[in-house]
N, C-alpha and C positions, 0 to 999 in steps of 0.2 A: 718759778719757771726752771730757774739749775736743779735746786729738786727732785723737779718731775722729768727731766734731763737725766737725771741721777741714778731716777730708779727703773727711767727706759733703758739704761744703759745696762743695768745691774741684774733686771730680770731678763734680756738679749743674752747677756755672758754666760745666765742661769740655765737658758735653754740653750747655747752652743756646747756648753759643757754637758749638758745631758744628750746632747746629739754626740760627740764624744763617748762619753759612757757608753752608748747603745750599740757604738761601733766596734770598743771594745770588748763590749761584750757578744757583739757578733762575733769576733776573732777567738772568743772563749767557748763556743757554741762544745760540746761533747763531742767526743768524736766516739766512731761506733766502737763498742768496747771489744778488746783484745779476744781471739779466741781461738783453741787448738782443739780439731777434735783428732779421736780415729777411728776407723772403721772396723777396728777389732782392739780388745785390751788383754787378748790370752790366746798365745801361738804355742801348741805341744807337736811340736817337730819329733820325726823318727831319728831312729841313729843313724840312718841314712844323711852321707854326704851331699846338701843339696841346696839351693837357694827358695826361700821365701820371703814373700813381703807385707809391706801394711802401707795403706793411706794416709797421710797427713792433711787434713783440711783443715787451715788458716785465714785469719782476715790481716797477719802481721808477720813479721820477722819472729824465727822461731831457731834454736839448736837443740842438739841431742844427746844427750848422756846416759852413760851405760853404765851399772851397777852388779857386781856379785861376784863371788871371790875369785874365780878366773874366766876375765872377758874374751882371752887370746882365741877360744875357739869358733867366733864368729865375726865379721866383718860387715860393716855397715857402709851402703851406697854413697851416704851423704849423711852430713852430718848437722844441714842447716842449710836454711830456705827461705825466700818468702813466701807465703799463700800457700800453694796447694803442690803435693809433690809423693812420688810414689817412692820409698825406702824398699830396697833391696837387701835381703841381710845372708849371706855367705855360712853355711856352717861343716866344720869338717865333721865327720862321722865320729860318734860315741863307740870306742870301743872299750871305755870302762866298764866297769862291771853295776856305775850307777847312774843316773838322771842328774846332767847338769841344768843349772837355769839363771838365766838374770834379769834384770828388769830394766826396761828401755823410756827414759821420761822425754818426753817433748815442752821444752816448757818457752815460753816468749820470752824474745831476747830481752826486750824494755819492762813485764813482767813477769817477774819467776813466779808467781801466784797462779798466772795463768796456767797450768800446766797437767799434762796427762800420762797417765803408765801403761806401759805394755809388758805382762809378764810374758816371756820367752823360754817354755823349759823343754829341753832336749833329752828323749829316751835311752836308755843304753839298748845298746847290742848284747849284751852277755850278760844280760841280769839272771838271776838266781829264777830259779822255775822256766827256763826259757830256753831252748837248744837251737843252737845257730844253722845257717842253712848248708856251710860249709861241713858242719859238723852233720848233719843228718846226712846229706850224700854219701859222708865217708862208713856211714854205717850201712848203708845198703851195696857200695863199691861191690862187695862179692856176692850177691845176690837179694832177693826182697827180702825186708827186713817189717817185721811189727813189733811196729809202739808199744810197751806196755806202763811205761814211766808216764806220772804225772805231770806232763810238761807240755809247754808250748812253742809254738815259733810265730815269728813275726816275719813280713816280707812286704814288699811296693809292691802293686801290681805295674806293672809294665805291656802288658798286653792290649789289648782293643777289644774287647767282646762284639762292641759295636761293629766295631768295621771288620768285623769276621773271618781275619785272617788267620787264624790261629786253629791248633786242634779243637772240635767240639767238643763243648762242658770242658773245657780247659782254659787256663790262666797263666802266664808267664809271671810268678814271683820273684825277686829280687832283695835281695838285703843291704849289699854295696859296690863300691863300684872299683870291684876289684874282681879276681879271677876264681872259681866254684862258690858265688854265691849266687845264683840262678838255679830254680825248681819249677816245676809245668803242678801246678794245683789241680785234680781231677774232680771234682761233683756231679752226684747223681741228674742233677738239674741244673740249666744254664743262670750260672751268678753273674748279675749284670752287676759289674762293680768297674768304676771308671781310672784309667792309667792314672799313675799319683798317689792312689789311694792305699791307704794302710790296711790290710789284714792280719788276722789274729790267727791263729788254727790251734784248738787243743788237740794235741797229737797223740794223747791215749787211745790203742786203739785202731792210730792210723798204720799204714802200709807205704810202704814206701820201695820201689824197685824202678827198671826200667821196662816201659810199655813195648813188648813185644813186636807190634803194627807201626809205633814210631821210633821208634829205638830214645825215645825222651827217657830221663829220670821222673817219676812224679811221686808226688805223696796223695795217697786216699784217703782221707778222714773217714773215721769209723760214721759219721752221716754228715748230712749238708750243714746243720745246725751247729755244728762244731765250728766252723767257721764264722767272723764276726767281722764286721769294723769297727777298727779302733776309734779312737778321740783325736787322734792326731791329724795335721791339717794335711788337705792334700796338697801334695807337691809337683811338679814342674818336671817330669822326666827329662835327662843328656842323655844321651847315647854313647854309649863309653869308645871312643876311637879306638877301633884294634887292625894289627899287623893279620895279612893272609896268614901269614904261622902260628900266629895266634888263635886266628878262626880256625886252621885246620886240629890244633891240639884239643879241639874238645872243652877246653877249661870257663866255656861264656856259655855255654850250654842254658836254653833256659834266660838269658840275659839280653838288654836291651844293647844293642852295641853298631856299631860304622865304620864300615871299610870302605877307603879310599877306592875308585872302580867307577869302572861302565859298560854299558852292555857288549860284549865282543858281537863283531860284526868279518864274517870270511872276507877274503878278499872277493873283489865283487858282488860283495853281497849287499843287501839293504835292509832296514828297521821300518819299509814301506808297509804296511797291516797287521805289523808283528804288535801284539797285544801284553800285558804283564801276565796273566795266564799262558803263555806260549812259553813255557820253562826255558827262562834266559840262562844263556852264559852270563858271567860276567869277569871282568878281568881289571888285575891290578895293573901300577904301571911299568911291573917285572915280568906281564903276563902268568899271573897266576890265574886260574881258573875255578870259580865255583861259582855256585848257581843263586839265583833269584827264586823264590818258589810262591805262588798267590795261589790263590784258589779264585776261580770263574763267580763262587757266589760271595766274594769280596767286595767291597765297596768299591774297591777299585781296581780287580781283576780285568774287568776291558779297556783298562787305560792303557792309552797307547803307549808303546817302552820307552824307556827315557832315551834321549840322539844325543846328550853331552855327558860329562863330568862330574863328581862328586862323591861325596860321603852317604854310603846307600846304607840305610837306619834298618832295624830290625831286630827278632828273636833269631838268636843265633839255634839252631836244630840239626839233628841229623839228618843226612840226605844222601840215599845213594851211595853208600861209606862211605862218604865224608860229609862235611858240615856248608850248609848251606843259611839264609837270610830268609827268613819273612818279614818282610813290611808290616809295620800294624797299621800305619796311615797311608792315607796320598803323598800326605807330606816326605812319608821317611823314601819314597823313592823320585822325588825332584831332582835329578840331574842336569843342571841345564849350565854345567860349565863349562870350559874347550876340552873336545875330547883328545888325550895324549895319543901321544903316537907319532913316526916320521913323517905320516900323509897326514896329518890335521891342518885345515887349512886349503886355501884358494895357491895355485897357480895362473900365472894369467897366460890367456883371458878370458874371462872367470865370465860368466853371465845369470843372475840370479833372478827367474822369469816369473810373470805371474800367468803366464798363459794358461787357459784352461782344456783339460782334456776334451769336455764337449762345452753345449751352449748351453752350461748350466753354472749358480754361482757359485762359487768355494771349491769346484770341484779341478783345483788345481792340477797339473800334472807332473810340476817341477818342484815343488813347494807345499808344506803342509800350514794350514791356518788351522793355530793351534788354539787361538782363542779371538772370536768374532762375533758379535751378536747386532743386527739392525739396530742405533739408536740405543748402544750400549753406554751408562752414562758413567763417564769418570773413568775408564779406564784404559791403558794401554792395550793395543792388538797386537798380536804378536805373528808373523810368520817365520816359517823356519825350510830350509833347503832340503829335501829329501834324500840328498845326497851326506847323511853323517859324516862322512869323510871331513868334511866343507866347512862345516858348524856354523853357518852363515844365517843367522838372524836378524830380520828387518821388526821394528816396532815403530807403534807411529801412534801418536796423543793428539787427541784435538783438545781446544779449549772447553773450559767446566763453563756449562750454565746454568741457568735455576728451571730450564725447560728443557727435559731430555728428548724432547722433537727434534733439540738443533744438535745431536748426537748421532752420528753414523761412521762405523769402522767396519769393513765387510771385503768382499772381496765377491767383483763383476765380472762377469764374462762379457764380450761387447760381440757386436756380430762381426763385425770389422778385425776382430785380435788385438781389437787397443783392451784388452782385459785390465782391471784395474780398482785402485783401492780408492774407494770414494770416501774422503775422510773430511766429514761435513764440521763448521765450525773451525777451522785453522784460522787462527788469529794473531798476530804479531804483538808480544810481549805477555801471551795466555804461557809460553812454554809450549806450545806444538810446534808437531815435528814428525819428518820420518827421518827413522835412524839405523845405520844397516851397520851392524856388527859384523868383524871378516879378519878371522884369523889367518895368517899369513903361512904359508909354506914354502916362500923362498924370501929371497932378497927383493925388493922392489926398486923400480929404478927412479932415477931421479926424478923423473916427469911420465907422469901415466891420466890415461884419460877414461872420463867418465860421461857415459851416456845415460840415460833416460828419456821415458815419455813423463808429462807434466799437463796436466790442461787446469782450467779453472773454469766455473758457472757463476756468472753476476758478481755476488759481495766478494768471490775468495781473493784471498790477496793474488795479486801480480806478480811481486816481487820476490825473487827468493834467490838465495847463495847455498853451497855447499861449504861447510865448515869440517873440519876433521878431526880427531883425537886421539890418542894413544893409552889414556888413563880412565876414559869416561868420566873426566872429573874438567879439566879444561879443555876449550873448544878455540881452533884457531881459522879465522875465514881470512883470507888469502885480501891485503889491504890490495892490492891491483886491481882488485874485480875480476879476475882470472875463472872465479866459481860463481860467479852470480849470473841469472836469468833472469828472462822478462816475459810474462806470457802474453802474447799477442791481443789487443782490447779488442773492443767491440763485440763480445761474447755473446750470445742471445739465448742460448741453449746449452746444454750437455753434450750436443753431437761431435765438439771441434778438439782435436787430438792433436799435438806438438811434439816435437823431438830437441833433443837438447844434450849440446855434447858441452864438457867444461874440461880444461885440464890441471892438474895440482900436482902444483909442485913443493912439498913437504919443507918445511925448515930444516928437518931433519930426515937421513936417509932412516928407510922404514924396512926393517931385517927380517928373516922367519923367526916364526919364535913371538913377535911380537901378533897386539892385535890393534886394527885400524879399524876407527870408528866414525861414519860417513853422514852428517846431520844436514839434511834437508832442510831448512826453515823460513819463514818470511821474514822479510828483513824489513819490512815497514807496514802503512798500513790502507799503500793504496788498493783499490780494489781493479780487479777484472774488465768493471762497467766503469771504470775512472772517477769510481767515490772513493766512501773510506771501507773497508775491511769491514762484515761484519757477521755474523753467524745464519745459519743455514744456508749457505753456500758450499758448494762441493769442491777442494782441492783433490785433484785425482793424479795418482803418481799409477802409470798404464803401461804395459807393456813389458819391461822390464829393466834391469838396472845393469848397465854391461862397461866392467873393467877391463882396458887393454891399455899395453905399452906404446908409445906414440911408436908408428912401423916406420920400419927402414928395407930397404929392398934393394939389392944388388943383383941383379940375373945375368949370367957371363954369357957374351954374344957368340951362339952358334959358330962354329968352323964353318966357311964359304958361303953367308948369309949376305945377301944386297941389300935386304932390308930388314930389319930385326925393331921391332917394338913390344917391351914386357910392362910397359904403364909402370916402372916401379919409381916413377914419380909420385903417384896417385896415394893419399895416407887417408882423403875425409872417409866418412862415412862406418858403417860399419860392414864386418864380415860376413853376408850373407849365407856362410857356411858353418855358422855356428848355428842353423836350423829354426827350430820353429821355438828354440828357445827366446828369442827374437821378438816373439808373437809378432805386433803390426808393425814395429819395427825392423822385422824381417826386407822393408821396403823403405829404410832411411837408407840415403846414400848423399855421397858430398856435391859439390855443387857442379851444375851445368859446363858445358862445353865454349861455352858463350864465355864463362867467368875465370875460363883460365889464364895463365899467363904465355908466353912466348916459347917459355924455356919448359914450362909441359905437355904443352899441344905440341910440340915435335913436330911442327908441319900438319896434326891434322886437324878436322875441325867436319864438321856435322852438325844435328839436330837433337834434342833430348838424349843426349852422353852424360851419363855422370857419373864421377868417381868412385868408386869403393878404393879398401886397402887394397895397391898391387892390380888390380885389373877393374874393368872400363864397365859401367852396364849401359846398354842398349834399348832405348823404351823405358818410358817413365809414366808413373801414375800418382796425381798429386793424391796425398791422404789429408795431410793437415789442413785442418778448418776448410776442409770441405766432409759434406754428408755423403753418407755411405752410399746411400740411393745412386747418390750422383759423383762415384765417382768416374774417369772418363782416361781412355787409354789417350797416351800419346807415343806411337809408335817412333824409333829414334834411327836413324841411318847416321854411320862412324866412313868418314872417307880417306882414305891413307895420303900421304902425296905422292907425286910421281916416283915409282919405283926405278927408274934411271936404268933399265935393263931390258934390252932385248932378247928375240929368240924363246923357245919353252922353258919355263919357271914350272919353279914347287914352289907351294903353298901350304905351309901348316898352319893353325892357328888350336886354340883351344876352348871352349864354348861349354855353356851350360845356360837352361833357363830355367827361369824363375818360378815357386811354386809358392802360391799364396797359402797363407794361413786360416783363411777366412773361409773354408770349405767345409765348417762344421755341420751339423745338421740346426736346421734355421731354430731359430730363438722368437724372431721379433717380427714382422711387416717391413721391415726398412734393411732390409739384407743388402748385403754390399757388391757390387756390380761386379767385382772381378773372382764372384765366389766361387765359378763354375774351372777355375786357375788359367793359366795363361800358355800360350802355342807351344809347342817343343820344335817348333820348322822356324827355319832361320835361312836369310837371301844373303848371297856373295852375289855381286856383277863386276866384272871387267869395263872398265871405263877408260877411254884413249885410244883402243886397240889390242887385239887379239881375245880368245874366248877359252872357256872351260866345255868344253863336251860339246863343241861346237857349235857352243851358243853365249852371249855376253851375259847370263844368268844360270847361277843353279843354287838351289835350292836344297839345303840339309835337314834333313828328317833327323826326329826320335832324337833329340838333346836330352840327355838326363837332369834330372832337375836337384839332385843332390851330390853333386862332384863335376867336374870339369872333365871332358873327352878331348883328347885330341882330333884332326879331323885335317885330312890331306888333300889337295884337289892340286890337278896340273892345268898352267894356263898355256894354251898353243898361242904362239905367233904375240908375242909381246911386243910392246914398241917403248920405247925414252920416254914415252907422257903415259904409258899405262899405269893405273893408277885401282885401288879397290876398293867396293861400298860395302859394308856390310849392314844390312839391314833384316825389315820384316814386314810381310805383306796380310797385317789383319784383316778380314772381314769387320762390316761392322758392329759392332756388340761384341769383338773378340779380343781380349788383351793377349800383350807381345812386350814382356819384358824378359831380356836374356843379358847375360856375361860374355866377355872376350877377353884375351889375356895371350902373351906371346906369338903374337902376329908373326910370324917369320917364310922370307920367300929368298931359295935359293937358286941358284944354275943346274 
């Protein structure tokens, strides 16, 4: 029985142990073996100063070592990685008279077996059989010159064939990146040969002078065939940054080169339809002047001219006696940085609108949508101020999804004037956002405020703050709540338009010179309909975006006035005279007569009064979250208090009425009721005792609807309780909204 005890015991231990072993030998399993590849193992660079690279594909830790008798003339990006990684290698220009080279190993850090070469050899500039491009210009300097030596040249092309900005059957060659090494290549036939690329030319034969029609340098090859591509890899054109005196000296002639510049604009003038075909000025930041030059059958001849900043890329040519820029790409003429200048920049208060010219969409009339497409996926929308001066660009991202249904960035016309960016899928913690860029051209003050229209349909979020920034790198939203909004629930439709003023007051005072950056976003993830946030829902920022300084008003009371009222209590709302930049907003104003206090109603008090900056409106029409069909006047009567003076009084006051936005030609079925605009007749009456024109009513004609009119009436026979209404007597279906401002009645 112990025995058998013995050897149950013995063959259990036999098999824990082998359960053991199996474990450990699980923990010994192979791992996948070490591996470095490249995607190339022989790079023959030009003696062209320039960077190239190569691929590293690894499954481990890997470093880099360089080999050959002198490494000093190239630089590597990195030197050691895990996995996978792009190496960038720096080389300065061969101006020996031979071919250097060295050789590049990748090998694994844990084994050096693993490992791979890349030979690296670099051409010379001045090798033997070979005449440099500096050197051929100076032999044609006094006139055309023919080849007869057996020789060749070498050169980058730097041109664009493709994109067609250049002389026809012509090439802009390049040899370094220094000054008379650029040549314009002529062939019988168009050589489609891509920027980067190395050419050979045997120049027995060839001619070389300057072209008559262009005033360029070129060389002619005695035929097309004489011309080759080399072996060497292509390269990655820079554009050599040069000084306007540099441009004007002639010495880049033929070369790829950038000058600091933007397009000069006259004073009062605009970049509204002006196209890159439209032979730009262009100007440094000393005001130098020289020109842009594209051609219409360019690829990018009707792009519109660039409204900012920057380094404008190009074949430096002559133009006009003197030396001008061709673009070879899109790319070389993107300026989209602040344009310099004294007037660059917003003064307030600044209004940057989306109104549109008719009842069609994108067809802004304040602002260019420079890049918009229905249901465009992944990318920023960009508008921009058509006012250059301004430099005022808004961009706005919706959240990525895997269905580009739930994508839309565009820009609406509304029948109402709530025009507006419906930017479908804004989601809290996707990074959406609208974002208004706004170069400053004064000082700003310590507290300024910001209006907007905002609405939301079902999922969009609710919630949202105004956060600010000075760097575009950090964002600071005001911890008081001072910039957050809410947009009102129960949404059921796209028809319900909202107004939304906030004011921010900076950590830090914000100076000219600087640029403030104004981010829109949802700050969580409730929704509209009181769920959660979620895609295909429309956040729509409508109307437009309006900076002003919180207003102060002092008006000095007329000599021999009894009663004097200038409302420069009054700060909500916005300035109705800041026009149709406004769009639907043109008809926010601050709150009723009902909701003032003691010390602003000055004794008066009335029916639908509501604030603007500095003076009263009269008649009110609700817009928000009501439909346009149905919107519905409310005429407003303003009542003074007793004027405490008897006998004939003067009465001046000053008046303007209201001119709606919404008078486009129709779009939609559901047009907005007060399209047809609103009265220019306005009712004064005498209340208490005595009259005007012998009667307790009269009635002012013909108000202009974009400026304030003064306007004088005599009242006979006044008494201690005479007191004055001013209103207005609609028909029905007619709106009567008007302005008042400096009420004053003398002896």
């Amino acid at each position: 029985m112990k025995n058998r005890l013995l050897n149950s015991f013995f063959r259990a231990a036999a098999a824990f142990a082998l359960l053991l072993a199996a474990g450990a030998c699980k923990d010994d399993v192979a791992l996948p073996m070490q591996r470095v590849a490249l995607n190339t193992h022989a790079i023959l660079a030009p003696s062209f100063a320039t960077t190239l690279s190569f691929d590293v594909e690894a499954n481990c830790d890997w470093t880099i070592s360089v080999a050959g008798d002198d490494t000093s003339w190239a630089e590597l990006s990195q030197t050691g990685a895990t996995g996978m990684a792009t190496v960038a290698v720096s080389i300065a220009e061969n101006n020996t008279s031979g071919s250097r080279a060295l050789t590049i190993r990748v090998a694994a850090k844990r084994n050096a077996a693993v490992v791979e070469e890349l030979s690296f050899v670099q051409a010379s500039a001045t090798a033997e059989g070979y005449l440099s491009i500096p050197d051929l210009r100076k032999l044609a300097a006094d006139g055309d010159y023919s080849v007869t030596q057996d020789v060749k040249m070498r050169g980058i092309v730097v041109s664009s064939v493709q994109d067609n900005n250049y002389y026809d059957n012509c090439i802009a060659l390049q040899s370094a990146l220094k000054a008379n090494c650029g040549i314009t290549l002529r062939t019988d036939e168009v050589l489609y040969r891509k920027p980067g690329e190395e050419l050979e030319i045997d120049l027995k034969g060839a001619v070389v002078g300057v072209n008559p029609e262009t005033g360029v340098m070129e060389v002619k090859p005695a035929a097309d065939d004489k011309v080759s591509r080399t072996e060497t890899t292509q390269v990655k054109i820079e554009a050599l940054k040069i000084t306007y005196e540099e441009l004007r000296s002639g010495a880049y002639e033929s070369m790829y080169a950038g000058i600091y510049s933007q397009v000069y604009v006259p004073e009062g003038g605009s970049l509204n339809g002006i196209t890159l075909k439209d032979d730009l000025s262009m100007q440094d930041p000393d005001n130098n002047r020289f020109r842009l030059v594209a051609s219409q059958a360019s690829s990018f001849g009707i792009d519109p001219a660039p409204t900012g900043s920057g380094v404008l890329k190009g074949i430096v040519v002559p133009q006009d006696g003197a030396y001008a820029i061709r673009p070879c790409t899109a790319g070389d003429k993107e300026l989209t940085g602040l344009r310099f200048g004294a007037q660059v920049g917003i003064r307030l208060p600044y209004v940057f609108s989306f109104y549109a010219a008719s009842q069609a969409n994108k067809d802004c009339k304040y602002v260019t949508v420079t890049d918009g497409t229905f249901d465009k996926l992944g990318a920023d929308f960009k508008v921009e101020d058509k006012d250059v001066t301004k430099c005022v660009v808004l961009t706005a991202k919706v959240a990525p999804t895997s269905n580009s249904s739930h994508f839309r960035l565009t820009h609406w016309a509304d029948e109402a004037a709530h025009d507006n960016i419906p930017a479908k899928s804004m989601v809290y913690g996707q990074d959406s956002y609208f974002l208004l860029t706004v170069p400053l051209a004064e000082d700003m003050p310590a507290s300024f405020r910001i209006s907007f229209g905002m609405s939301g349909t079902g999922g969009a979020p609710k919630n949202w703050a105004v956060a600010y920034s000075t760097d575009g790198t950090e964002y600071v939203t005001p911890s008081d709540g001072s910039t957050a909004i809410s947009i009102p629930g129960a949404i059921a439709s796209s028809g319900y338009f909202y107004y939304f003023t906030v004011t921010l007051t900076p950590q830090l005072r914000l100076m000219k010179g600087q640029t403030l950056l104004l981010k829109l976003y949802p700050t969580d993830n409730v929704s509209c309909n009181g769920g959660t946030a979620g895609y295909n829902s429309d956040s729509r920022l409508h109307s437009c975006v309006a900076i002003e300084a919180v207003p102060k008003f002092s008006t000095p009371k007329p000599v021999g006035a009894v009663y004097f009222e200038p409302f420069d209590g009054l700060t909500e709302g916005l300035d109705y005279l800041y026009g149709d930049k406004l769009a639907a907003m043109l008809n926010y104003c601050g709150s009723d007569i009902s909701e003032w206090d003691a010390v602003l109603k000055n004794g008066l008090s009335g029916t639908n009064v509501h604030q603007h900056p500095g003076y009263a409106q009269i008649g009110y029409v609700e817009s928000q979250a009501v439909k346009r069909a149905e919107y519905e006047n409310k005429a407003g009567a303003l009542l003074t208090p007793a004027l405490n003076a008897t006998g004939d009084l003067n009465l001046s006051f000053r008046a303007m009425a209201y001119k709606t936005c919404s008078d486009r030609p129709k779009g939609k079925a559901t047009e907005p009721k007060d399209k047809k605009g609103d009265l220019t007749e306005i009712v004064v009456e005498v209340i208490g005792g005595g009259t005007i024109d012998g009667a307790t009513k009269k009635v002012v004609s013909g108000l202009a609807t974009d400026a304030f009119n003064t306007y004088s009436l005599t009242i006979d026979g006044a008494t201690a309780s005479t007191a004055l209404r001013f209103t207005s007597e609609p028909a029905s279906g007619e709106f009567s909204r008007w302005f008042i401002d400096d009420i004053c009645v003398t002896k």
